[in-house]
C-alpha positions as CSV (number, residue, x, y, z in Angstrom):
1,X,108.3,87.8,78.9
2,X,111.3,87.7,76.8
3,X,112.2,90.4,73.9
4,X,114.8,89.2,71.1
5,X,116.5,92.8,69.9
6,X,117.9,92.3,66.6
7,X,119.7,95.7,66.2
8,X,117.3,98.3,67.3
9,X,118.2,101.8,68.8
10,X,117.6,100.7,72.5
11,X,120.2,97.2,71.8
12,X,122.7,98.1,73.8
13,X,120.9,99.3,76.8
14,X,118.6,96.2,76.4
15,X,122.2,93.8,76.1
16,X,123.5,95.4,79.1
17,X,119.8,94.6,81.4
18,X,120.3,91.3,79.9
19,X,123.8,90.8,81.1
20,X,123.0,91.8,84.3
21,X,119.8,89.3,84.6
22,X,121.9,86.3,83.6
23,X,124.7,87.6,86.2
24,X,121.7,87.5,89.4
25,X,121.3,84.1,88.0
26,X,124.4,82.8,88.1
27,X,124.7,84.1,91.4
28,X,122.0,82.8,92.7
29,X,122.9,79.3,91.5
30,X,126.4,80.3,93.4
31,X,124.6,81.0,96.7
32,X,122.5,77.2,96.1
33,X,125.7,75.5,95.7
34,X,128.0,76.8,98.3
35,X,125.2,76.6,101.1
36,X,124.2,73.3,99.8
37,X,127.2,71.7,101.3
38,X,126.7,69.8,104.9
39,X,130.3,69.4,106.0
40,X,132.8,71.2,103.9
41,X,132.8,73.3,100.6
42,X,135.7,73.9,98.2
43,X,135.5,77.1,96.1
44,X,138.1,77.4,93.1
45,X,139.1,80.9,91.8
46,X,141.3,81.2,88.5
47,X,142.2,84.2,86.2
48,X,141.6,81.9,83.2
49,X,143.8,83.2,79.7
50,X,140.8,84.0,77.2
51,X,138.0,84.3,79.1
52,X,136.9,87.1,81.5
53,X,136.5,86.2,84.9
54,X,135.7,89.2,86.4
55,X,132.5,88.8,84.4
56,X,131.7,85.8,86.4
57,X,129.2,85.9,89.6
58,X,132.1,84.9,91.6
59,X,134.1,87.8,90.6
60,X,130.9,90.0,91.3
61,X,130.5,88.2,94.6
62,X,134.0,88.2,95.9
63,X,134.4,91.8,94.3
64,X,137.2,90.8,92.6
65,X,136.3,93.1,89.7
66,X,138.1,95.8,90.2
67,X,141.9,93.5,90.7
68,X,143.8,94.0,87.8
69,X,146.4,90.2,88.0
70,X,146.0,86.9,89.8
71,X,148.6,88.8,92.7
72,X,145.5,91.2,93.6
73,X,143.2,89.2,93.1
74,X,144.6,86.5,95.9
75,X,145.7,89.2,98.1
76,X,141.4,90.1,98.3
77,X,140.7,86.5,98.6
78,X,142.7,86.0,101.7
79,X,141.7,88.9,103.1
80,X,137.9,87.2,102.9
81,X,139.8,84.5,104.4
82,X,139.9,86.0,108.0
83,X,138.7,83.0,110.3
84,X,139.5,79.4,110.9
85,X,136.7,78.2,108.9
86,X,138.4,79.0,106.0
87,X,141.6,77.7,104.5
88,X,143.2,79.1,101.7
89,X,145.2,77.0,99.1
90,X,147.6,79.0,96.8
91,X,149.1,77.0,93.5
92,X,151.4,78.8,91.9
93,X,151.3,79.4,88.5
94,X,153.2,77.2,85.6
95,X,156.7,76.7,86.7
96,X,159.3,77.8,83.8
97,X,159.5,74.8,82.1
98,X,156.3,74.5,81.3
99,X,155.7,71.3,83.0
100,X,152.1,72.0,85.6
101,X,152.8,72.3,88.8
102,X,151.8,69.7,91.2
103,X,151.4,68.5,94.8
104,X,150.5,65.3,96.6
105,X,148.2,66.8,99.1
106,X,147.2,63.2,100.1
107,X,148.9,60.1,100.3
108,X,147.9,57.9,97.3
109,X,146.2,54.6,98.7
110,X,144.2,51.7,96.7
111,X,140.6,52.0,97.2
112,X,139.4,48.4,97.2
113,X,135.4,47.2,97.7
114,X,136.1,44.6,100.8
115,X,136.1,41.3,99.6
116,X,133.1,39.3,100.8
117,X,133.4,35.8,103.0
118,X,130.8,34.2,104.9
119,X,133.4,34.1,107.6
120,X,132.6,37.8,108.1
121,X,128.9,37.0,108.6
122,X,127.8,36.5,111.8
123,X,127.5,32.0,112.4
124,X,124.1,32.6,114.4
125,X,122.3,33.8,111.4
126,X,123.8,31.2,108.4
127,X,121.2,29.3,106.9
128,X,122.3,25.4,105.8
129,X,120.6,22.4,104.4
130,X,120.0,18.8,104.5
131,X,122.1,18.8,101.3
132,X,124.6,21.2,102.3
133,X,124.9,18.8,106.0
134,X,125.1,15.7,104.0
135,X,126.9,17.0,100.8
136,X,124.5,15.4,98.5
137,X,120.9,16.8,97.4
138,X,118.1,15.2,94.9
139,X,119.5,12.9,92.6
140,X,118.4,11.3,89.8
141,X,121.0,8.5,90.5
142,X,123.8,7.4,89.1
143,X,123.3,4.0,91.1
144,X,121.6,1.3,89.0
145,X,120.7,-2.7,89.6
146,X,122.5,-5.5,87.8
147,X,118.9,-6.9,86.9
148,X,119.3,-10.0,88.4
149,X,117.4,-10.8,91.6
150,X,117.8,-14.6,91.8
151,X,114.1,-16.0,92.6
152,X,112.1,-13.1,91.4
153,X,109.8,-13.5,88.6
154,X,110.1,-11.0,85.4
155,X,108.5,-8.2,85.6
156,X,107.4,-5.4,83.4
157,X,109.4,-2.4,82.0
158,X,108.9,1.0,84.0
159,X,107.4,4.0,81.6
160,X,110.1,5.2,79.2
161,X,110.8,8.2,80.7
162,X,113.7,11.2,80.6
163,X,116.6,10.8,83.0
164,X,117.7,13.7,85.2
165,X,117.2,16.6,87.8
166,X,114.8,17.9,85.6
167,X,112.3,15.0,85.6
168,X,112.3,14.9,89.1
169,X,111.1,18.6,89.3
170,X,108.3,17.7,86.9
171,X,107.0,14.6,89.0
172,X,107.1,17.0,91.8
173,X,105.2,19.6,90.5
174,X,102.4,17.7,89.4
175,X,102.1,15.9,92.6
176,X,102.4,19.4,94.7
177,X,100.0,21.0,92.0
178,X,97.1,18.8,91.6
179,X,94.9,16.4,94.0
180,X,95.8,13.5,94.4
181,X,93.0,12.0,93.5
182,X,92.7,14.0,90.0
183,X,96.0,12.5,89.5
184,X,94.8,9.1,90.2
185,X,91.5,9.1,88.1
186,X,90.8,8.7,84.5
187,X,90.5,12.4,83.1
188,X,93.1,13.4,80.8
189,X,95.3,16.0,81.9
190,X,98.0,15.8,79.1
191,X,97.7,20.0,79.2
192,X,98.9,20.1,82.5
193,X,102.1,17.5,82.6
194,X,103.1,19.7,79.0
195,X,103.0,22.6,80.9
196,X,105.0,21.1,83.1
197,X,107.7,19.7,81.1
198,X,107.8,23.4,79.2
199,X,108.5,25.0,82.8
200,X,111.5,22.5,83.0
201,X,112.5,22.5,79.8
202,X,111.9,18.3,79.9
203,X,110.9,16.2,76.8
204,X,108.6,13.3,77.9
205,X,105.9,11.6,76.5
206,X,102.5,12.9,78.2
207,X,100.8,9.3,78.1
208,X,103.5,7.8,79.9
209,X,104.3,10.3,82.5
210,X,100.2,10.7,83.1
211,X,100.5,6.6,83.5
212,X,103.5,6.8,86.2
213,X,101.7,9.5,88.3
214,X,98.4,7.5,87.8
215,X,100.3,4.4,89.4
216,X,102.1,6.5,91.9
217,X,99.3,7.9,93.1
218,X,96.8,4.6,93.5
219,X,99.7,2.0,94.6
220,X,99.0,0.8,98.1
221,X,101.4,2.5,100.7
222,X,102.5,-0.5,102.8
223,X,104.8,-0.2,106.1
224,X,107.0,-3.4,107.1
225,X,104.3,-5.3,108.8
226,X,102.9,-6.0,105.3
227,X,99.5,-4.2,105.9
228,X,97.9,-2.1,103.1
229,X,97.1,1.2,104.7
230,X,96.2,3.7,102.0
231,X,97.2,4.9,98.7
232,X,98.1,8.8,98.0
233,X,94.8,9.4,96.2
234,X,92.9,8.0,99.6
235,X,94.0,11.1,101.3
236,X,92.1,13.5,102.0
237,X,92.8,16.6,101.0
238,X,92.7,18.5,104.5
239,X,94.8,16.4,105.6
240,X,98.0,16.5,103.5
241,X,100.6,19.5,103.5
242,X,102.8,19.8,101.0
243,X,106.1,20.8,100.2
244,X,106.1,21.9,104.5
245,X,109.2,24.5,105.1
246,X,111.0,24.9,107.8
247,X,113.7,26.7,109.9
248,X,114.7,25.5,113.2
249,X,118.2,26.8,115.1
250,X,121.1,25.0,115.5
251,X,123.0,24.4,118.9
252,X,126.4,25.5,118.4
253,X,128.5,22.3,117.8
254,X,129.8,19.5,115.3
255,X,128.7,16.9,112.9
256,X,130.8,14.3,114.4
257,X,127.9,13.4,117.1
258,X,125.5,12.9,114.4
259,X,127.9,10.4,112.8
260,X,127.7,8.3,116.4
261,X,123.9,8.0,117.1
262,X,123.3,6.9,113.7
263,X,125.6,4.6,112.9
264,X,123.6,1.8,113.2
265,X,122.1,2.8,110.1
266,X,122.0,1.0,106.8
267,X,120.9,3.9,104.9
268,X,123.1,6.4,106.8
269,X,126.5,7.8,105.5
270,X,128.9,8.9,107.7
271,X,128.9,13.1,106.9
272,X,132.2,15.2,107.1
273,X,132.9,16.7,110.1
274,X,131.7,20.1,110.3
275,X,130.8,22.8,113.0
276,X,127.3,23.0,113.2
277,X,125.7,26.9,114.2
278,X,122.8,29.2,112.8
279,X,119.6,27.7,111.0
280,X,118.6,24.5,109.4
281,X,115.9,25.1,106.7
282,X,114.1,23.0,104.1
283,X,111.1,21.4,102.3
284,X,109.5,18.1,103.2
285,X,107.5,17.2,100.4
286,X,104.3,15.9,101.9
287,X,103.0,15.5,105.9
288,X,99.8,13.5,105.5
289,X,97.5,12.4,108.5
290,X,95.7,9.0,108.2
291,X,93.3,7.9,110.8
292,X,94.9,10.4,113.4
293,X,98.9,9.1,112.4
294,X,100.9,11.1,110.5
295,X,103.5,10.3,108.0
296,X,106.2,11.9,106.4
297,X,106.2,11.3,102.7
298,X,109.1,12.0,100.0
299,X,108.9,11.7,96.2
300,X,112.3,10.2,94.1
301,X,112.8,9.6,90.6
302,X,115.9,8.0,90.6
303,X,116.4,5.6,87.7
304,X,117.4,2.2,89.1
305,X,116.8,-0.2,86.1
306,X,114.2,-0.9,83.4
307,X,112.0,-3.4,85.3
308,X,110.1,-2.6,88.3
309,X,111.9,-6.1,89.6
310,X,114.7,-3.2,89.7
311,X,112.6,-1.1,92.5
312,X,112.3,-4.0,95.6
313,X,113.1,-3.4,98.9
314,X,116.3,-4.5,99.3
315,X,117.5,-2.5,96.6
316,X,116.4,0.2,97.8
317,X,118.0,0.6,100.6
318,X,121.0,0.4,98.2
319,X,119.6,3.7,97.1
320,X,119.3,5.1,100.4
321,X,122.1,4.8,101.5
322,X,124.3,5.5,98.1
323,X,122.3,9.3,98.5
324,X,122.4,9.4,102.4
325,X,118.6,10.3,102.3
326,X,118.5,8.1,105.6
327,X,119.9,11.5,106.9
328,X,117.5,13.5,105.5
329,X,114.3,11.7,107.0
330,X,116.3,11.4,110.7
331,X,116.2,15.4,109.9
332,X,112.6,15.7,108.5
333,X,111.6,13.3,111.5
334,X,113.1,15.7,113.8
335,X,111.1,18.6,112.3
336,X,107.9,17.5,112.1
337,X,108.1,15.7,116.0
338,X,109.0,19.4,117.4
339,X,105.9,20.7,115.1
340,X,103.7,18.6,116.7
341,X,105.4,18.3,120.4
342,X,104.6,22.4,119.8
343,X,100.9,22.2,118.4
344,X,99.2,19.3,119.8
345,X,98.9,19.5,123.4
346,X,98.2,15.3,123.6
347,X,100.6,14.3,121.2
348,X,102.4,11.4,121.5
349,X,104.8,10.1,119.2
350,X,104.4,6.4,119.6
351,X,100.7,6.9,119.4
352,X,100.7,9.6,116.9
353,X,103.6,9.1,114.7
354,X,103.2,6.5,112.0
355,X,106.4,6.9,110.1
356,X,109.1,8.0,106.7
357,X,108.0,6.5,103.6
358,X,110.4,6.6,99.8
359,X,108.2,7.1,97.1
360,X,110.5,6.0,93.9
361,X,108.3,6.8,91.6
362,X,109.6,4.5,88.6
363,X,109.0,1.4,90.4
364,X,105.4,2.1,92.2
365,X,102.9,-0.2,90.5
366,X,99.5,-1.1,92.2
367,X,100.3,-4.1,90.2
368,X,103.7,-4.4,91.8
369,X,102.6,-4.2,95.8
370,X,105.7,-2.4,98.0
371,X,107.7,-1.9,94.8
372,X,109.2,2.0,95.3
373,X,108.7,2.0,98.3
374,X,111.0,2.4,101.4
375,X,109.7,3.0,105.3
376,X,111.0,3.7,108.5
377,X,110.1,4.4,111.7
378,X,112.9,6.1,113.6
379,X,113.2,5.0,117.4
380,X,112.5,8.0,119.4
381,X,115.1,7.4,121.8
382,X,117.2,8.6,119.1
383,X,115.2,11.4,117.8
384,X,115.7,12.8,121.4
385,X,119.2,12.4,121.6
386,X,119.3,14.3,117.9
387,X,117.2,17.1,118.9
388,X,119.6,17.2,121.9
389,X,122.7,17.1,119.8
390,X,121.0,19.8,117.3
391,X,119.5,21.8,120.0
392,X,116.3,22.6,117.3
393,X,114.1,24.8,118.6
């Protein structure tokens, strides 16, 4: 308990018990911080002008209460100091003209946080990307048709939609979100493309971007040959995977062989050269199986013109190569072969493999047959001299 004496007869006796409780305090707080130190403890002892030291628990500790000057009390400090595991530092005090006295103990040097470079990172562990490799990513496209395709008949405006990035996102969402065949049918789902445009802060009208995904999602898929094979909201659902990642490592080399097998490309840029080491990783936005192929699918909204005349084949391959996204399905090729060279114990690519479709969104129409949309079938000849010049694994 605790007794406040206000002037009593017993106030001194019951000051001086006090006193001496707060002094076993503070030294016991002394002892917790001097034998709390795991290396090295530094202990500072001044006769300070105005205040009684030899009050304090180090006084009482050191039994420096009985010294009557700073001289005595140093002279029973160093005698205390009688091994080498103790050093004693004497400062002198004030020097005449009044300046403090001091001493550079330690040279003064600039303490600096290390300035960060990937350079210092190990190359085996850097991560890169098709856009990074090919320094371009999504685009919404700059690149645009004059119009004018002699001998074509005139076609329809595409839904008046938002430009930019941001679009592109939404299209995506919706089309990684939802079934395909929701998307495709008749329900309204105005809810869900606001929801969307809210998350990407994009202003569209819901009618319109519900009747672009409507028409992406039931316009025939058609490879070169000119046979219908399926639409997006054929699919079943157990057999699509979207938005697939993946990592695979890099053999430690340069961009300039990937320049040389593809050159032959149409939609193929040349890229900078570049050493190539550590991990490739991405997104491919849709694997789908149909009767026992598979396909690599990937969405674009670039804007190419108002008229889905402005979507046709040949202009898209202006597209594709204007991006370079002929590199990226070489790449997502790549990936998904070595998935299923790894998973499927009779898998065949030229059995198995059915090819890379473009889905430009804009410009797919079931009323407009292989409008939007772009297909390849890389040779895999190729693909194997890729894998062997990225050394994926």
């Amino acid at each position: 308990y605790q007794v406040s004496d206000l002037g009593s007869p017993d106030f001194f006796t019951r000051r001086d018990a006090a006193l001496q409780e707060e002094l076993a305090e503070e030294a016991r707080l002394l002892y917790v911080a001097v034998t709390r130190a795991s290396c090295r403890c530094y202990v500072f002892w001044a006769d300070v002008s105005g205040v009684d030291s030899k009050d304090s628990a180090l006084a009482w500790v050191l039994s420096l209460n009985d010294c009557r000057n700073i001289h005595d009390q140093t002279e029973r400090i160093a005698e205390l100091c009688d091994d080498e595991s103790v050093e004693l530092i004497s400062v002198p005090p004030l020097a005449a003209d009044g300046k403090g006295y001091k001493k550079e103990l330690f040279a003064k040097e600039a303490l600096l946080c290390r300035t960060f470079s990937r350079s210092l990172l190990p190359g085996e562990w850097l991560m890169t990307s098709y856009s990074a490799l090919a320094g371009s990513g999504h685009s919404s496209g700059a690149y645009t048709s004059d119009g004018q395709n002699s001998g074509e008949k005139e076609s329809r405006k595409i839904y008046d939609l938002p430009f930019g990035a941001s679009l592109g996102n939404v299209v995506h969402g919706m089309l990684e979100d939802f079934p395909f065949a929701v998307l495709a049918g008749a329900a309204d789902y105005e809810a869900e493309c606001l929801a969307q445009c809210r998350r990407f802060g994009v202003t569209a009208d819901p009618d319109q971007l519900m009747s672009l995904l409507r028409d992406v999602t039931r316009a025939p898929i058609i490879p070169e040959n000119g046979k219908e094979l399926f639409s997006l909201a054929d699919l079943d659902e157990q057999d699509v995977l979207k938005e697939m990642p993946f990592y695979f490592h890099l053999r430690e080399g340069s961009t300039e062989r990937i320049n040389e097998l593809l050159v032959f490309s149409s939609v193929v840029q040349p890229i900078q050269e570049r050493k190539l080491k550590g991990y490739l990783t991405g997104f491919v936005d849709l694997v789908c199986r149909y009767q026992g192929k598979y396909y690599i699918m990937d969405y674009k909204t670039n804007y190419l013109g108002d008229h889905f005349r402005d979507y046709t084949k040949d202009l898209l391959v202006a597209a594709m190569h204007d991006h370079n996204y002929g590199l990226q399905y070489w790449i997502y090729t790549l990936v998904l072969h070595r998935f299923l060279l790894n998973t499927m114990p009779t898998y065949d690519y030229e059995k198995d493999f059915g090819g890379v479709f473009y889905l430009f969104a804009r410009g797919m129409s079931p009323e407009y047959p292989e409008n939007g949309l772009f297909f390849d079938r890389p040779e895999v000849s190729v693909l194997d001299a890729l894998q062997t010049c990225l050394g994926a694994g």
